[in-house]
N, C-alpha and C positions, 0 to 999 in steps of 0.2 A: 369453372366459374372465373379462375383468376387469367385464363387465356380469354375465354368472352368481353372482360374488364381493360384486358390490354390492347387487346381490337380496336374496342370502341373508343379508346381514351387516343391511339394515336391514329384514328380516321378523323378524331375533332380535330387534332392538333392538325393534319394535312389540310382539314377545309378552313381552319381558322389564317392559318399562312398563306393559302391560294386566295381567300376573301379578303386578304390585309391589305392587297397591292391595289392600288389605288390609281395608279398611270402609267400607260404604257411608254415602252421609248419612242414611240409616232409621237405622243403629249409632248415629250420635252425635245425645248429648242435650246436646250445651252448640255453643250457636251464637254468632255474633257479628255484630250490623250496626251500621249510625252513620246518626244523623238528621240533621239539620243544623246540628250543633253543632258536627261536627267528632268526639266524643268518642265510642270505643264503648264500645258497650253489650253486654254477654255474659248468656245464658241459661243456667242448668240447673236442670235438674230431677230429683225425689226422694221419698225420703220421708221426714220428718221424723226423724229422730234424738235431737236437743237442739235447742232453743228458748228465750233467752234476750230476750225483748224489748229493744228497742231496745240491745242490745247483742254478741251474736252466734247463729248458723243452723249445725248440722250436720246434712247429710241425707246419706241413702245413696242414688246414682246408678244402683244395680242393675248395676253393670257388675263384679263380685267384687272390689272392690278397697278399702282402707280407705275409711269415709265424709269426705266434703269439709266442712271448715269455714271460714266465711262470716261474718265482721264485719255487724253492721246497724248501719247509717245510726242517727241519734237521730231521724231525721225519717220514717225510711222507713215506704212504704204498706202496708196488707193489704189485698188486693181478694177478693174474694168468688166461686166459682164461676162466679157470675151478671153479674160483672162490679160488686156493688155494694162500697164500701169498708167494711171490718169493722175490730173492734176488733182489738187484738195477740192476744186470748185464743182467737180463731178458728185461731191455728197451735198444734198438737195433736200428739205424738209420733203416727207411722204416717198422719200425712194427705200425701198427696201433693201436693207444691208447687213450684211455678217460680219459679225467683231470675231477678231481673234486677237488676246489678250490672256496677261497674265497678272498673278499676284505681285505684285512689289507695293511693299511697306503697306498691306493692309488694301491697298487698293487696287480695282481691278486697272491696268491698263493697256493699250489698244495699242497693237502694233501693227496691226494690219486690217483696214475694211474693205471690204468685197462688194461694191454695190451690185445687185443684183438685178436690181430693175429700177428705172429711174419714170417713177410716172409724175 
């Protein structure tokens, strides 16, 4: 009886942890790795919103929720669909782009955006 009891008790506990997850990693657009610095690094991506050179990034995440605002770096890059680096004038309200940014003092900021598609 108390082997029947223990069965049962951690097949809930298997289906209540597999029912718990709630988004896959296809759902999320903001990820996190670290290179060798030690330091991470966070992604997301968007659509342009506002655009402030060298000074701050709002994009909407597509996920319904207010859009994200994003300090830039006075240094940070623009790279190019292509991979080649463009001027600041290449991020365009409605172009789709990837931040890569970190934490300093509390806030996210953006040292490099990828535009992706400029429509």
């Amino acid at each position: 009886m108390k082997q029947l009891l223990s069965l049962v008790s951690a097949m809930l506990l298997v289906a209540t942890v597999g029912y718990a997850q709630t988004s896959t990693d296809e759902d999320r657009k903001t990820s996190t790795s670290s290179a060798n610095t030690g330091l991470a690094t966070n992604v997301s991506e968007g659509k342009v919103v506002n655009y402030k050179a060298g000074t701050d990034i709002t994009i909407d995440e597509g996920k319904g929720s207010a859009p994200s605002h994003y300090v830039v770096a006075t240094d940070a890059r623009v790279i190019g669909p292509n991979g080649e680096e463009r001027s600041a004038d290449a991020v365009k309200p409605n172009s789709v782009v990837k931040l890569h940014f970190s934490q300093e003092g509390g806030k996210p900021t953006v040292d490099q955006i990828r535009v992706q598609d400029t429509r």
